[in-house]
DRENFI-690848 format. One record per atom (N, C-alpha, C, O): residue number from 1; residue in one letter; atom name; x, y negated, z negated. Coordinates in steps of 0.05 Angstrom, whole numbers, plus 32768, in hexadecimal, padded with zeros to 4 digits. Layout:
// DRENFI-690848
+-----+---+----+------+------+------+
|   k | r |  a |    u |    v |    w |
+-----+---+----+------+------+------+
| NUM | a | CA |    X |    Y |    Z |
...
+-----+---+----+------+------+------+
// end
This chain:
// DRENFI-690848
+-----+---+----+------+------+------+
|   k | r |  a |    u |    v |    w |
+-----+---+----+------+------+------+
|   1 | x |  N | 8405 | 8299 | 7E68 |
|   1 | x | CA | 8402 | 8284 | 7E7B |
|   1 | x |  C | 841D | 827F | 7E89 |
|   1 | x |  O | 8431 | 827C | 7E7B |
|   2 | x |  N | 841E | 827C | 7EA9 |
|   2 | x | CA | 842B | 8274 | 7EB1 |
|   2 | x |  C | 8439 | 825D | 7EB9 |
|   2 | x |  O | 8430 | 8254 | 7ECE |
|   3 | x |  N | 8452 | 824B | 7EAB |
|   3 | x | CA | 844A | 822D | 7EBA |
|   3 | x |  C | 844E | 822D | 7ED7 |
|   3 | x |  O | 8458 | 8240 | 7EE4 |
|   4 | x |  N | 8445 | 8216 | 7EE2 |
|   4 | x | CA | 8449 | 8218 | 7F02 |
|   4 | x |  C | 8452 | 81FD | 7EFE |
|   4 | x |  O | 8448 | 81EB | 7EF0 |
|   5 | x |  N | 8466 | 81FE | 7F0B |
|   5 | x | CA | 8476 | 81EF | 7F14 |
|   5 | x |  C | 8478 | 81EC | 7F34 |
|   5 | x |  O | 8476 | 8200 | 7F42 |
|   6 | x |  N | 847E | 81CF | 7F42 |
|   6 | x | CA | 8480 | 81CF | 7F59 |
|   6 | x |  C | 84A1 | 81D9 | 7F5F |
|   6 | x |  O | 84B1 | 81D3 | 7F4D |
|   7 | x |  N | 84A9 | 81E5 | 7F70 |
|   7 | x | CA | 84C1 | 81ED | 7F7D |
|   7 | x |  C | 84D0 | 81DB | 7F97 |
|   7 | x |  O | 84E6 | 81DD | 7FA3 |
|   8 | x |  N | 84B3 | 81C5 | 7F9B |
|   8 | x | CA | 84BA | 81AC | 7FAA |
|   8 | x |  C | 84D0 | 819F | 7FA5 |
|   8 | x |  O | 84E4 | 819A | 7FB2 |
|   9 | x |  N | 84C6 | 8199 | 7F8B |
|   9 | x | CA | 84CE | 817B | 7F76 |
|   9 | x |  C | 84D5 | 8188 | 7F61 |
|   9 | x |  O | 84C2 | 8182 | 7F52 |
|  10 | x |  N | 84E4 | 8196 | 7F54 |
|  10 | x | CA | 84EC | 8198 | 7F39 |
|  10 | x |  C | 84FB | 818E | 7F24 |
|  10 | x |  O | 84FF | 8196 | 7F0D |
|  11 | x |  N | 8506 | 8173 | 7F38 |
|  11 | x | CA | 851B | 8162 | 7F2A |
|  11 | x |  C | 851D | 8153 | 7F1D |
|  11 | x |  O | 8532 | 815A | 7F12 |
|  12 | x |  N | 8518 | 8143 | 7F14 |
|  12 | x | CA | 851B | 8129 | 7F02 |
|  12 | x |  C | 84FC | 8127 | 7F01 |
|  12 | x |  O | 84F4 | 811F | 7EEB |
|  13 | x |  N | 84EC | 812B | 7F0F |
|  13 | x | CA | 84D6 | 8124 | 7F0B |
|  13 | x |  C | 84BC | 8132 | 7F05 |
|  13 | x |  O | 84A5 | 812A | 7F09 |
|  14 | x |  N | 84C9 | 8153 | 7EF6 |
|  14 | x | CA | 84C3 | 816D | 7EE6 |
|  14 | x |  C | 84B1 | 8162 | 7ED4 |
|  14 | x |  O | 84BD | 8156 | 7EC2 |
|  15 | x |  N | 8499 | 8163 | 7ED1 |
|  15 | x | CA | 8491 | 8161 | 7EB0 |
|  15 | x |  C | 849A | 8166 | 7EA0 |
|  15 | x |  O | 84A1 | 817E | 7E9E |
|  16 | x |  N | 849F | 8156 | 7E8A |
|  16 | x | CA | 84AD | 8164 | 7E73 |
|  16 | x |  C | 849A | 8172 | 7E63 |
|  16 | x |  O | 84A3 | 8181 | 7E51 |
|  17 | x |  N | 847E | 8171 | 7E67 |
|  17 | x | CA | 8470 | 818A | 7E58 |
|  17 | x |  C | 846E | 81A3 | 7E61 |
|  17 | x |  O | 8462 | 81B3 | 7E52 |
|  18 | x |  N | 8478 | 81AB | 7E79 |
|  18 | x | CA | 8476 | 81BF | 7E8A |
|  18 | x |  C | 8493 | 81CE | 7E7E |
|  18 | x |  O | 8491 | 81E6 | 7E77 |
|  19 | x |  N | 84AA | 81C1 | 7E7C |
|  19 | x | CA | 84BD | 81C9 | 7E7B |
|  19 | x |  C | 84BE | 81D1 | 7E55 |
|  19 | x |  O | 84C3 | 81E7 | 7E4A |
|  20 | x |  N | 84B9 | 81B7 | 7E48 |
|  20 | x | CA | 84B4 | 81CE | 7E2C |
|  20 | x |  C | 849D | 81E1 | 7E29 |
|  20 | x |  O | 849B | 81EF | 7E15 |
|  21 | x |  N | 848E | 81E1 | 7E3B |
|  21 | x | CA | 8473 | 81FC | 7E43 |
|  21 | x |  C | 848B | 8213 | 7E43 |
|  21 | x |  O | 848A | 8226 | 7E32 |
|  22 | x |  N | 84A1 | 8210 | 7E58 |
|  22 | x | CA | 84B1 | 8228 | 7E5C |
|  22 | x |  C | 84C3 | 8234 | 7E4A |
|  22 | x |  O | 84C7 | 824B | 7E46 |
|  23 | x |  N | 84CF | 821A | 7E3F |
|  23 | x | CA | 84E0 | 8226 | 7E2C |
|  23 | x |  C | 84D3 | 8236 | 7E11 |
|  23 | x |  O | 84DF | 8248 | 7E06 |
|  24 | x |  N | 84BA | 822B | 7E0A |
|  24 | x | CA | 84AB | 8237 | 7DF7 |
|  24 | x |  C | 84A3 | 8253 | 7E07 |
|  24 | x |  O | 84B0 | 8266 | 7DFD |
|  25 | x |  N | 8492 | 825A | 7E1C |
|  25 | x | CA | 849A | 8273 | 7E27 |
|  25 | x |  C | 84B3 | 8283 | 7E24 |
|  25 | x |  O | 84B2 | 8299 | 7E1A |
|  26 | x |  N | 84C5 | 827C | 7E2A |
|  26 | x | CA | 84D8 | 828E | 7E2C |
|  26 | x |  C | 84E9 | 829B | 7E09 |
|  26 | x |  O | 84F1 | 82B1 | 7DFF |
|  27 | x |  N | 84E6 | 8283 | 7E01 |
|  27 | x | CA | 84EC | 8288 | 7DE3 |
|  27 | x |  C | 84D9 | 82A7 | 7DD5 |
|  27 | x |  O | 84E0 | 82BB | 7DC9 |
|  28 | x |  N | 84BE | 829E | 7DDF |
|  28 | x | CA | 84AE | 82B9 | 7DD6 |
|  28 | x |  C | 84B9 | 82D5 | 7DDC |
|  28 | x |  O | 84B8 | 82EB | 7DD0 |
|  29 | x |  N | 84C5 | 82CB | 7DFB |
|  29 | x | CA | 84C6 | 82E5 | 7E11 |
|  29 | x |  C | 84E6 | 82F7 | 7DFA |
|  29 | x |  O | 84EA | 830E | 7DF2 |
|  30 | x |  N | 84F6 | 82D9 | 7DF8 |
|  30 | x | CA | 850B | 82E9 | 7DF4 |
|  30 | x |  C | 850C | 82EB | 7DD2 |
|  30 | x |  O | 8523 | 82EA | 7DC9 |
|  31 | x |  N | 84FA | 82EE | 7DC2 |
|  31 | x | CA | 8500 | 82EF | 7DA4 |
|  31 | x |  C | 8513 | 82E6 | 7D97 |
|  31 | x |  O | 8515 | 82EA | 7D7F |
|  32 | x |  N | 8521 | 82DB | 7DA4 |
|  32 | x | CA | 8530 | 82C9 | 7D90 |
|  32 | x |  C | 854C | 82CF | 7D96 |
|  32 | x |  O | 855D | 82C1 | 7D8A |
|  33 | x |  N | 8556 | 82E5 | 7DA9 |
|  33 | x | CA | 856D | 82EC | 7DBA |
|  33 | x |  C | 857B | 82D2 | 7DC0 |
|  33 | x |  O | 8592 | 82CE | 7DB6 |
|  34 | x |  N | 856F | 82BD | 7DD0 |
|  34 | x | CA | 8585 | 82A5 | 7DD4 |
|  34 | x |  C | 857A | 828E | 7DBD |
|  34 | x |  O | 8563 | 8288 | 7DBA |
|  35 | x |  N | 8590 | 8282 | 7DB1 |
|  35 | x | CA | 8591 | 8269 | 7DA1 |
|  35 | x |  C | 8592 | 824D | 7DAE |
|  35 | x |  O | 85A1 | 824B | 7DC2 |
|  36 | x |  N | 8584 | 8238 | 7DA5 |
|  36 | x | CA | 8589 | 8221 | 7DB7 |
|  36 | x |  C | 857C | 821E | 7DD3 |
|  36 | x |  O | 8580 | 820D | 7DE4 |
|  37 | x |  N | 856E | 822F | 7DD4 |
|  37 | x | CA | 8568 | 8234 | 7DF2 |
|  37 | x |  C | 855B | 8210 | 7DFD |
|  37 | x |  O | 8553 | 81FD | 7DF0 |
|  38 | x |  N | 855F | 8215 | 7E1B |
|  38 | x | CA | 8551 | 81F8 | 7E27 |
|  38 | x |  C | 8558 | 8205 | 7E3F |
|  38 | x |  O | 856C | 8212 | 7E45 |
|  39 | x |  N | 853E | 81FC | 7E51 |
|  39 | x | CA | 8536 | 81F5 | 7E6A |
|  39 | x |  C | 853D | 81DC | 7E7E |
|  39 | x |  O | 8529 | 81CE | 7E83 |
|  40 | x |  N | 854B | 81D7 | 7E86 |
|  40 | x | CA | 8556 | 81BE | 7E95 |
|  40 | x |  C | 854E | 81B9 | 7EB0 |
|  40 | x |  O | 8559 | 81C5 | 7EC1 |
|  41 | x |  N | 853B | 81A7 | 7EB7 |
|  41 | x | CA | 8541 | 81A4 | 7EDC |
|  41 | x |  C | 8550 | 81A0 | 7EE4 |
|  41 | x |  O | 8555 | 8189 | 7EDD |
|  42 | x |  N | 8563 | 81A9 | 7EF5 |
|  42 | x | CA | 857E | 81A5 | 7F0D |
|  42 | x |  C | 8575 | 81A5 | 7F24 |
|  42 | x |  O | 856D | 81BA | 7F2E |
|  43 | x |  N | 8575 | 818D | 7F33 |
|  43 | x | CA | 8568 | 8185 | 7F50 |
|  43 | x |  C | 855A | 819A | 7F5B |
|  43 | x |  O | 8544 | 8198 | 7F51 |
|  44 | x |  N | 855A | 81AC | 7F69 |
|  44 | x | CA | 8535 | 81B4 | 7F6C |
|  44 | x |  C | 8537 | 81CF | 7F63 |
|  44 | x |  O | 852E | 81E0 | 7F73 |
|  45 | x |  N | 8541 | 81DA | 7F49 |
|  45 | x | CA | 853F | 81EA | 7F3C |
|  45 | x |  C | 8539 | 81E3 | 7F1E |
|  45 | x |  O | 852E | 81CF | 7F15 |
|  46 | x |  N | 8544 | 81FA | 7F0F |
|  46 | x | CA | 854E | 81F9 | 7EF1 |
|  46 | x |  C | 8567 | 820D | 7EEA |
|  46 | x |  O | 8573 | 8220 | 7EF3 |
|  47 | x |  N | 8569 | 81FA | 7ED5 |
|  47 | x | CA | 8582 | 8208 | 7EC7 |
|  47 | x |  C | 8582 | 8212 | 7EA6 |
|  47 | x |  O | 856F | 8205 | 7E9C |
|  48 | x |  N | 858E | 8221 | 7E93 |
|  48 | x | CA | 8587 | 822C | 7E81 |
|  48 | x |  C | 85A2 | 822A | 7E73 |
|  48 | x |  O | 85B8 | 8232 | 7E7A |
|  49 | x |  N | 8599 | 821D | 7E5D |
|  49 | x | CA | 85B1 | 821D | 7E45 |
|  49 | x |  C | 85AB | 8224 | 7E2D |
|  49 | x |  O | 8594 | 8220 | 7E24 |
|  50 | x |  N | 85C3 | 8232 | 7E1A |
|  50 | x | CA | 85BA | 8234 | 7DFD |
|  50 | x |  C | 85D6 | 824F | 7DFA |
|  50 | x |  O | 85E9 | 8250 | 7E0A |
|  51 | x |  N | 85D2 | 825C | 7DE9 |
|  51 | x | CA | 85E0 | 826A | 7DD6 |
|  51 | x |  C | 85D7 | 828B | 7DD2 |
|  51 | x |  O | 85C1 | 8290 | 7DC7 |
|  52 | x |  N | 85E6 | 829E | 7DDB |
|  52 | x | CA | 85DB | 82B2 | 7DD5 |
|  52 | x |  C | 85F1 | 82CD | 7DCE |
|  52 | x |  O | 8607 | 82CE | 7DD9 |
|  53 | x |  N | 85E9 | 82DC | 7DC0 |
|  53 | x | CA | 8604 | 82ED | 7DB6 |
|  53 | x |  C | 860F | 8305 | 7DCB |
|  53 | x |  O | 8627 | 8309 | 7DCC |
|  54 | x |  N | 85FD | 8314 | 7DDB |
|  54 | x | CA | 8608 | 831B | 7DF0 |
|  54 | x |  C | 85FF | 8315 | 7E06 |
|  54 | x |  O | 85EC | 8305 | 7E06 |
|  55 | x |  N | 8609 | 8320 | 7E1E |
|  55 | x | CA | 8606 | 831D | 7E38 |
|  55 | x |  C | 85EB | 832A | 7E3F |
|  55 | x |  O | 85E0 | 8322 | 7E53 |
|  56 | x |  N | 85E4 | 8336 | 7E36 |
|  56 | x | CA | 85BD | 8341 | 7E3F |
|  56 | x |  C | 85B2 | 8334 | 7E2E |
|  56 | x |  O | 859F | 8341 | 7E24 |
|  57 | x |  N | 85B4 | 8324 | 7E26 |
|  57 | x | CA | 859A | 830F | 7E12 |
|  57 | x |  C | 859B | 82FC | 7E28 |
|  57 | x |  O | 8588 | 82F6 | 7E37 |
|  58 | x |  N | 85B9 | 82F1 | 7E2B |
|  58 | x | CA | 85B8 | 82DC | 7E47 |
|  58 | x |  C | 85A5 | 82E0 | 7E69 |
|  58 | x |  O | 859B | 82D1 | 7E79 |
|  59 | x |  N | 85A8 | 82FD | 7E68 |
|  59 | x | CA | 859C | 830D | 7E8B |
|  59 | x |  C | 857F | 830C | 7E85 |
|  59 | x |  O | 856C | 8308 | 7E94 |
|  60 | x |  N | 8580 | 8314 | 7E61 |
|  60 | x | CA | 8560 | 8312 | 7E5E |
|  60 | x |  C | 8553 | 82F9 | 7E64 |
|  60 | x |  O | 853C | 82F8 | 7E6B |
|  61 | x |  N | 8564 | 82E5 | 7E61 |
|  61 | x | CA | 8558 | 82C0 | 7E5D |
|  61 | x |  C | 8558 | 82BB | 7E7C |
|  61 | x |  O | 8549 | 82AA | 7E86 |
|  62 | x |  N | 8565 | 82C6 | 7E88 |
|  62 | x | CA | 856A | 82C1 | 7EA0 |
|  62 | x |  C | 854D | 82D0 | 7EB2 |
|  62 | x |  O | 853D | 82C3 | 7EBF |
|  63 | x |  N | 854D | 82E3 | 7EB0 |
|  63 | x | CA | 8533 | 82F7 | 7EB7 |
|  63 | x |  C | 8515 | 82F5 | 7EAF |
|  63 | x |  O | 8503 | 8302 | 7EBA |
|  64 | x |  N | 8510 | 82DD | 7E90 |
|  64 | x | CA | 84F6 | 82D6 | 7E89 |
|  64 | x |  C | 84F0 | 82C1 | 7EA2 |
|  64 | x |  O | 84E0 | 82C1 | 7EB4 |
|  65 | x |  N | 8508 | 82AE | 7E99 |
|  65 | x | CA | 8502 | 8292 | 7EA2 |
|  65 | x |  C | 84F5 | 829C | 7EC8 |
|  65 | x |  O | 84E5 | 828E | 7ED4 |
|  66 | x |  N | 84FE | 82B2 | 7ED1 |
|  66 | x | CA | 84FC | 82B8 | 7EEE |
|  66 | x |  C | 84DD | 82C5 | 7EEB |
|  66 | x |  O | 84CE | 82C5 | 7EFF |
|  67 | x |  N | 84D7 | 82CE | 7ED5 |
|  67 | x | CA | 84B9 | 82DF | 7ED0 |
|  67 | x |  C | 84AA | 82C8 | 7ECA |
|  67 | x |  O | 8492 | 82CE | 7ECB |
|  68 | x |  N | 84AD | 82B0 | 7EC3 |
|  68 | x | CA | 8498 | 8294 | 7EC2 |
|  68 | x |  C | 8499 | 827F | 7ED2 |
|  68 | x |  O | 8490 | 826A | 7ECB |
|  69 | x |  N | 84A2 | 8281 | 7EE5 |
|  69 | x | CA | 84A7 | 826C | 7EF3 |
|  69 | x |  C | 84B3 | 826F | 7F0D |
|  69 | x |  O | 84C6 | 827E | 7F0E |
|  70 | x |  N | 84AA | 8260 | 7F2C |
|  70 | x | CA | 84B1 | 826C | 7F40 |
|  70 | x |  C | 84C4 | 825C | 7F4E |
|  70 | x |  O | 84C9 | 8260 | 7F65 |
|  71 | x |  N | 84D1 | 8244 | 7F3E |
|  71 | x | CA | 84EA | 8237 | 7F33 |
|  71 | x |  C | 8500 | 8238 | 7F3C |
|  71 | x |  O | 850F | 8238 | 7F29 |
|  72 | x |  N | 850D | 8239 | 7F55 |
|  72 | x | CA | 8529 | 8243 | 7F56 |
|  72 | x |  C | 8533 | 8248 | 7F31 |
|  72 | x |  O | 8524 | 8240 | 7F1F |
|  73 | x |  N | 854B | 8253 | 7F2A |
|  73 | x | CA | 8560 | 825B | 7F18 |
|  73 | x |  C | 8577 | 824C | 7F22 |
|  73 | x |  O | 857E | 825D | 7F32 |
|  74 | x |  N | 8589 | 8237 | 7F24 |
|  74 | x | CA | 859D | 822E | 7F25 |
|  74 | x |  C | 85B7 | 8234 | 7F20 |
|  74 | x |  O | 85C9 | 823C | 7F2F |
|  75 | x |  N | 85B4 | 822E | 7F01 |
|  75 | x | CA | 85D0 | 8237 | 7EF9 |
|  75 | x |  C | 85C2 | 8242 | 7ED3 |
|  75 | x |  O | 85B2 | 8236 | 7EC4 |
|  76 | x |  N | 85D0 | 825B | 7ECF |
|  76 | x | CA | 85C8 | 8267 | 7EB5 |
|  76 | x |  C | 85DB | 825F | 7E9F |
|  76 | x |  O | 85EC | 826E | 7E96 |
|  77 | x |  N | 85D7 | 8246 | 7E97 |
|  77 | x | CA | 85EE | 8236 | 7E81 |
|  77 | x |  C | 85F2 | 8244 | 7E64 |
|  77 | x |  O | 85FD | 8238 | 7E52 |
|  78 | x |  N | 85E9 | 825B | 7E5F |
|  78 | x | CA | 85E7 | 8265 | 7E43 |
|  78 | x |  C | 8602 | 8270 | 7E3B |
|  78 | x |  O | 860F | 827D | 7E4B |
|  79 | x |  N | 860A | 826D | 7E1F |
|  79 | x | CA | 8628 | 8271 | 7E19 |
|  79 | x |  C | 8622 | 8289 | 7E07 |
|  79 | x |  O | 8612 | 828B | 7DF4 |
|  80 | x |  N | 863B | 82A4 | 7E16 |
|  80 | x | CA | 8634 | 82B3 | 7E09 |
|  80 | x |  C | 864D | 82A9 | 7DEC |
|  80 | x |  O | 8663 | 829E | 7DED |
|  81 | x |  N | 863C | 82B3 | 7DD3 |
|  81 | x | CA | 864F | 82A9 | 7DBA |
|  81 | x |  C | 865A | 82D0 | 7DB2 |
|  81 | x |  O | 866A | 82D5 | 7D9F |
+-----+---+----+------+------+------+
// end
């Protein structure tokens, strides 16, 4: 399932069940590659934070969240450890 999200309005006034809809998506997508993960609205996008050990677990988190959602991508906040 896809969430749909509006690309109007994605800011402050995002569902927050839509947005843990996504982050539970993406967690599946990426097996467990990024730690901490979270989905954030940033004025009429999203943004993505959490913990991950290399730099293609991060491109991967970066590349689900773009395969569920038609969402701008903002800024990719994930730290590589």
């Amino acid at each position: 399932m896809v969430a749909q999200l509006s690309t109007e309005h994605p800011g402050p006034g995002l569902d927050p069940v839509a947005v843990a809809e996504l982050e539970i998506q993406l967690q599946r997508k990426l097996r467990g590659r990024v730690h901490d993960l979270r989905v954030l609205p940033r004025g009429r996008g999203l943004a993505l934070q959490g913990y991950a050990y290399t730099y293609y677990a991060k491109q991967l988190a970066q590349h689900a969240l773009m395969s569920v959602t038609s969402c701008p991508l903002l800024s990719n906040e994930i730290s590589v450890i």
